[in-house]
C-alpha positions as CSV (number, residue, x, y, z in Angstrom):
1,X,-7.1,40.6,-33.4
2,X,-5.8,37.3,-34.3
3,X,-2.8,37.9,-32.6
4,X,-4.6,39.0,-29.7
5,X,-6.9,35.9,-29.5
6,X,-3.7,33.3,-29.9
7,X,-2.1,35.3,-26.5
8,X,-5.2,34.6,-24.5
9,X,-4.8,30.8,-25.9
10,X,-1.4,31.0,-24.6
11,X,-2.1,32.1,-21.5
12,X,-4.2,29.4,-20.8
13,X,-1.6,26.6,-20.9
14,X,-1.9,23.4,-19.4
15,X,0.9,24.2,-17.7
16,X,-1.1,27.4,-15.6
17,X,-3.8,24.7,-15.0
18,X,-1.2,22.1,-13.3
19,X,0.2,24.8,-10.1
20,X,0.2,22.9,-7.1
21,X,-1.6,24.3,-3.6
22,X,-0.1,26.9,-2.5
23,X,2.9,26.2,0.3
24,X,2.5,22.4,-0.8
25,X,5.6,19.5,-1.7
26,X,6.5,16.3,-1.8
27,X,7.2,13.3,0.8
28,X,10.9,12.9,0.1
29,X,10.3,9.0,0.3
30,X,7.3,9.0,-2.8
31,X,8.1,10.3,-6.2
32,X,5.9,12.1,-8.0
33,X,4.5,10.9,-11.4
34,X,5.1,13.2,-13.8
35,X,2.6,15.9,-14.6
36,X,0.7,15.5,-11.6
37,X,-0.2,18.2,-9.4
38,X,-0.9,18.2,-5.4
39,X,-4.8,19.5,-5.3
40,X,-4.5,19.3,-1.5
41,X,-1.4,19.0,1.1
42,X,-1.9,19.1,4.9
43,X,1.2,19.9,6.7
44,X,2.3,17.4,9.7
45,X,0.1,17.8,12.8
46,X,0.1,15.8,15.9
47,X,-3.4,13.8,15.4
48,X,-4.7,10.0,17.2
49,X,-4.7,8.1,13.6
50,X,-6.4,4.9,12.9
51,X,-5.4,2.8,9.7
52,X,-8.0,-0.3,8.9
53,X,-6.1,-3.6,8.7
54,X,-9.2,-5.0,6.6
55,X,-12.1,-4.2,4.5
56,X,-13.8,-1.4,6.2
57,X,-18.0,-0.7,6.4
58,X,-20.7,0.8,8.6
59,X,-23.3,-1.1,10.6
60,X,-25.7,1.0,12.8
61,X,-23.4,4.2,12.1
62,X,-20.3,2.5,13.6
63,X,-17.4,2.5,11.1
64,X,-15.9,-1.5,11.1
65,X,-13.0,-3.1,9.8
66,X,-11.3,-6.7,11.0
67,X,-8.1,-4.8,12.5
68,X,-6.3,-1.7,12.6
69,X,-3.3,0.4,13.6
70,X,-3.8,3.2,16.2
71,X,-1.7,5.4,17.7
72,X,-0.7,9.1,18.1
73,X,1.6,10.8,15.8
74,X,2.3,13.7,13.3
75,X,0.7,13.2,10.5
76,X,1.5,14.9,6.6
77,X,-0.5,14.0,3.6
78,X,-0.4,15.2,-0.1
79,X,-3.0,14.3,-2.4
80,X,-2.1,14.1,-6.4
81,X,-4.5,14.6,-9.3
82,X,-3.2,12.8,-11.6
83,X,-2.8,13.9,-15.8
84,X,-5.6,11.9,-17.8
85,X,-2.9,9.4,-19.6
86,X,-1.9,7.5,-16.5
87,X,-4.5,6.1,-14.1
88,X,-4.7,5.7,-10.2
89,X,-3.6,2.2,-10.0
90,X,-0.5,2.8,-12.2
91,X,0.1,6.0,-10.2
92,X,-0.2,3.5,-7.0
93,X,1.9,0.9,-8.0
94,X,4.9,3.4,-8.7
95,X,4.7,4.3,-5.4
96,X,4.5,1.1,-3.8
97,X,7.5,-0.2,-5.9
98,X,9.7,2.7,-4.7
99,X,8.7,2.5,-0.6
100,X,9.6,-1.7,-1.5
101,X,12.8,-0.7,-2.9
102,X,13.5,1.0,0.4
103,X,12.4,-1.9,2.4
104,X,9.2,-0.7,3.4
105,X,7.0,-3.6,4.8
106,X,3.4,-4.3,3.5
107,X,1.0,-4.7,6.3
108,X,-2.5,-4.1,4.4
109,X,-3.2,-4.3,0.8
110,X,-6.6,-4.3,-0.9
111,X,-7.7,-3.4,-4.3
112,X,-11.3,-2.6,-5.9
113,X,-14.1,-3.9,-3.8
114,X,-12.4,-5.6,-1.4
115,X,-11.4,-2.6,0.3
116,X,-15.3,-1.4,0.9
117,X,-17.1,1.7,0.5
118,X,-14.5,4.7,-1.4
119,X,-16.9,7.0,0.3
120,X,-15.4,5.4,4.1
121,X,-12.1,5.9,3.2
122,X,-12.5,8.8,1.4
123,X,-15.1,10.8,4.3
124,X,-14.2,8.6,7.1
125,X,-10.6,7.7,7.0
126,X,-8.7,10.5,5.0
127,X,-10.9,12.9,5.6
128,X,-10.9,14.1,2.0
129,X,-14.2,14.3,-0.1
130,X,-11.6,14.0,-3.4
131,X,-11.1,11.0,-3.4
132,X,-14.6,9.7,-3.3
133,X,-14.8,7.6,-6.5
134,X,-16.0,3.9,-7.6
135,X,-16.0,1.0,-5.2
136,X,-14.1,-0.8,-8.1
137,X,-11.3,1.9,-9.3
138,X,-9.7,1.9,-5.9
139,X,-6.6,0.7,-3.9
140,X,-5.3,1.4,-0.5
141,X,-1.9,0.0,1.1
142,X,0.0,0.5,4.5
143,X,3.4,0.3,4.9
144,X,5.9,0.7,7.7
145,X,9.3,1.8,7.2
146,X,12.5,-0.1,7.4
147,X,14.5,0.8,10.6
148,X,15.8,3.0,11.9
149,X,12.3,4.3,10.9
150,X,10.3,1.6,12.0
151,X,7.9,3.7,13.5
152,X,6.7,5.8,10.9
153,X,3.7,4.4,8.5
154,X,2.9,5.1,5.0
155,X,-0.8,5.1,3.5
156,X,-1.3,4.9,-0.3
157,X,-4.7,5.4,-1.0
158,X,-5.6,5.6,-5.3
159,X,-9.0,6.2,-6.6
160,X,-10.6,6.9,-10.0
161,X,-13.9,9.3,-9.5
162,X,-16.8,9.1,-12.1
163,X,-15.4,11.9,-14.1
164,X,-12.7,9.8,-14.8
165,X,-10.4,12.1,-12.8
166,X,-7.1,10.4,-10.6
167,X,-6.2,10.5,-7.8
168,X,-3.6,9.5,-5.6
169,X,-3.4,10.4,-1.6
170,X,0.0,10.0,0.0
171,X,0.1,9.5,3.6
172,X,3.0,9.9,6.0
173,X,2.3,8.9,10.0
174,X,5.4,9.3,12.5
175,X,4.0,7.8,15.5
176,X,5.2,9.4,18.8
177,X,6.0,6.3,20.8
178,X,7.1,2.8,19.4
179,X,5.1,1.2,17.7
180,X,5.6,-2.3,18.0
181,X,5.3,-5.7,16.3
182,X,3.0,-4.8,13.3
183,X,2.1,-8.0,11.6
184,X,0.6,-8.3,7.6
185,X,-2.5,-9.7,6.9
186,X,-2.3,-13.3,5.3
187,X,-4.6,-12.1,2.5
188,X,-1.6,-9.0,1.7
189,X,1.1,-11.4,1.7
190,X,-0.7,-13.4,-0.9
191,X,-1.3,-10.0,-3.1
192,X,2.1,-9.3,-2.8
193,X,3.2,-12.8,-4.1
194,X,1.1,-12.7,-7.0
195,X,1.4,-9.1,-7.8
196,X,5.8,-9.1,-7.4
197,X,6.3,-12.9,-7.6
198,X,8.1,-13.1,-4.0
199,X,8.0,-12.5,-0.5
200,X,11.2,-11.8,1.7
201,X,11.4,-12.0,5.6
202,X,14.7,-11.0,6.4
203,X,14.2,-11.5,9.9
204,X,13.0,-15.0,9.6
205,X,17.0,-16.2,10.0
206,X,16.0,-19.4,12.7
207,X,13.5,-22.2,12.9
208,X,10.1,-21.6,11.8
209,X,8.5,-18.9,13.5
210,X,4.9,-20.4,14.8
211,X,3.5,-16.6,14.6
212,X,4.8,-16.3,10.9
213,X,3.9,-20.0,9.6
214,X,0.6,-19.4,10.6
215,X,0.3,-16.3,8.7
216,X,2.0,-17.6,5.2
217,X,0.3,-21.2,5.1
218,X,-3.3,-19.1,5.3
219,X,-1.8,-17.0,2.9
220,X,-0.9,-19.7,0.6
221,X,-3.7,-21.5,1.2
222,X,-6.4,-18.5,-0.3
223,X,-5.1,-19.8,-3.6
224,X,-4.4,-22.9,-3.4
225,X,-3.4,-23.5,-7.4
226,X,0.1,-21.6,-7.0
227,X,3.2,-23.2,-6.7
228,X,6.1,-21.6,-4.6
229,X,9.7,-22.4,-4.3
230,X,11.2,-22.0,-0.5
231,X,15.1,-20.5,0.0
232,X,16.9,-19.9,3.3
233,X,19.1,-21.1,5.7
234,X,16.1,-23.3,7.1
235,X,14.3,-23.6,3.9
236,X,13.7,-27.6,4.2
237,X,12.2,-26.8,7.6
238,X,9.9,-24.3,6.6
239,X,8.8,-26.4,4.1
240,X,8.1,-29.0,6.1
241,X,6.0,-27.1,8.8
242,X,4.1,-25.8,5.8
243,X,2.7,-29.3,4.9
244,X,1.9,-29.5,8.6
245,X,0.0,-26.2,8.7
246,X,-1.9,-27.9,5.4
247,X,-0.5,-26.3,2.4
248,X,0.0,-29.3,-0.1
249,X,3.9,-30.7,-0.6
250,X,3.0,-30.6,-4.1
251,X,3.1,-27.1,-4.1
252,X,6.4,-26.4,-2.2
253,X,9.9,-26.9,-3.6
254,X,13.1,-26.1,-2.5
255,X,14.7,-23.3,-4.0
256,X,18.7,-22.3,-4.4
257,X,18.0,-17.9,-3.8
258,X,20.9,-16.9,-1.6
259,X,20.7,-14.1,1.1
260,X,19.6,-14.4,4.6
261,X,16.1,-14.9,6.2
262,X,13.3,-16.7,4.5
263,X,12.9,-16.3,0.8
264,X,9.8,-17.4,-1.3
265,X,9.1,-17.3,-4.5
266,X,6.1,-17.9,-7.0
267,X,6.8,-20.8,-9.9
268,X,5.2,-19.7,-13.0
């Protein structure tokens, strides 16, 4: 009988508890943390997608947000639950980091309650009642790919529920017709200067871009205690339309990084 009781124990392994959905895998360009398990996959289907640029909430039933990105496109998600040792955020920032190593740009990036309401994103956005969780224990980034596939979008989306169960929702958008200049959100580039300690615009290779300074000195200028350090062929002359758009001299220096485009960098 002993014997008997310690098969039925076996049986019931974690690893029988951690099958993925059935015909379910992976986005090629997101690893998977390990030990976490897709709870829901949605193959690609053509679908109109909008992605909120900005904080999102609901006045008189009307779902708001500051901007967005919309367009028609196939659309692929995977959602992970993720194994009790590792939380959402870490399971988002591993993702993040790997679609930045591929040169994926950041065009919105909120954390906690600055992103609004989980149950929006979670009922009204992804369409997924999973990821429902605290206001506080969420993130949510889009990112568009480096050419040659510039028009396809990536949405991370990571939430803790009250259960203390993770999750993280993976989101791949190929939009059917070009997409078009996508611009970040001068609150994102400043998460993404604090959170990796620099920002790099490749394409910023001539004079200062008035689009582009108006975007980083409102960046810089949502905290105005940091300190940054400027690289680039036309470093000196970013700089100097900086303290023209109002971000304090004190707070710019000249910086020796090689490589092209414009390079900033936070001073610890």
């Amino acid at each position: 009988m002993r014997s008997f009781s310690l098969l039925v124990l076996c049986s019931f392994s974690p690893l029988l508890f951690a099958a993925d959905v059935p015909g379910s895998q992976d986005l090629p360009i997101v690893p998977r943390m390990v030990d976490a398990q897709i709870v829901d996959y949605r193959p690609a289907a053509e679908l109109e997608r909008i992605y909120p640029l900005g904080s999102i909430r609901k006045i008189s039933g009307q779902l708001r947000f500051d901007g967005q990105v919309s367009a028609r496109g196939n659309v692929t998600s995977v959602t992970y639950e993720l194994p009790p040792e590792h939380s959402s955020l870490e399971a988002f920032t591993v993702a993040r980091e790997a679609l930045q190593k591929q040169d994926a740009g950041l065009l919105f990036w909120c954390q906690a309650r600055d992103c609004g309401e989980s149950s929006l994103w979670a009922n009204e956005v992804f369409g997924n009642a999973k990821l429902y969780g605290a206001d506080d224990q969420q993130a949510y980034l889009l990112l568009r790919l480096a050419a040659p596939r510039e028009n396809t979008l990536v949405a991370l989306y990571g939430i803790t529920r009250g259960n203390r169960k993770a999750y993280l929702h993976v989101e791949q958008f190929d939009a059917s017709a070009p997409l078009g200049e996508l611009l970040p959100t001068s609150a994102t580039l400043l998460r993404e200067l604090k959170s990796t300690g620099e920002l790099d615009f490749s394409t910023l290779n001539s004079a200062p871009d008035a689009t582009w300074l108006r975007l980083i000195s409102r960046g810089l200028n949502l905290d105005t205690t940091l300190r940054v350090s400027i690289s680039g062929a036309n470093a000196e002359a970013w700089r100097q339309a900086l303290i023209t758009q109002g971000v304090r001299a004190a707070r710019l220096e000249t910086g020796s990084a090689e490589g092209s485009g414009l390079h900033i960098e936070l001073l610890r």
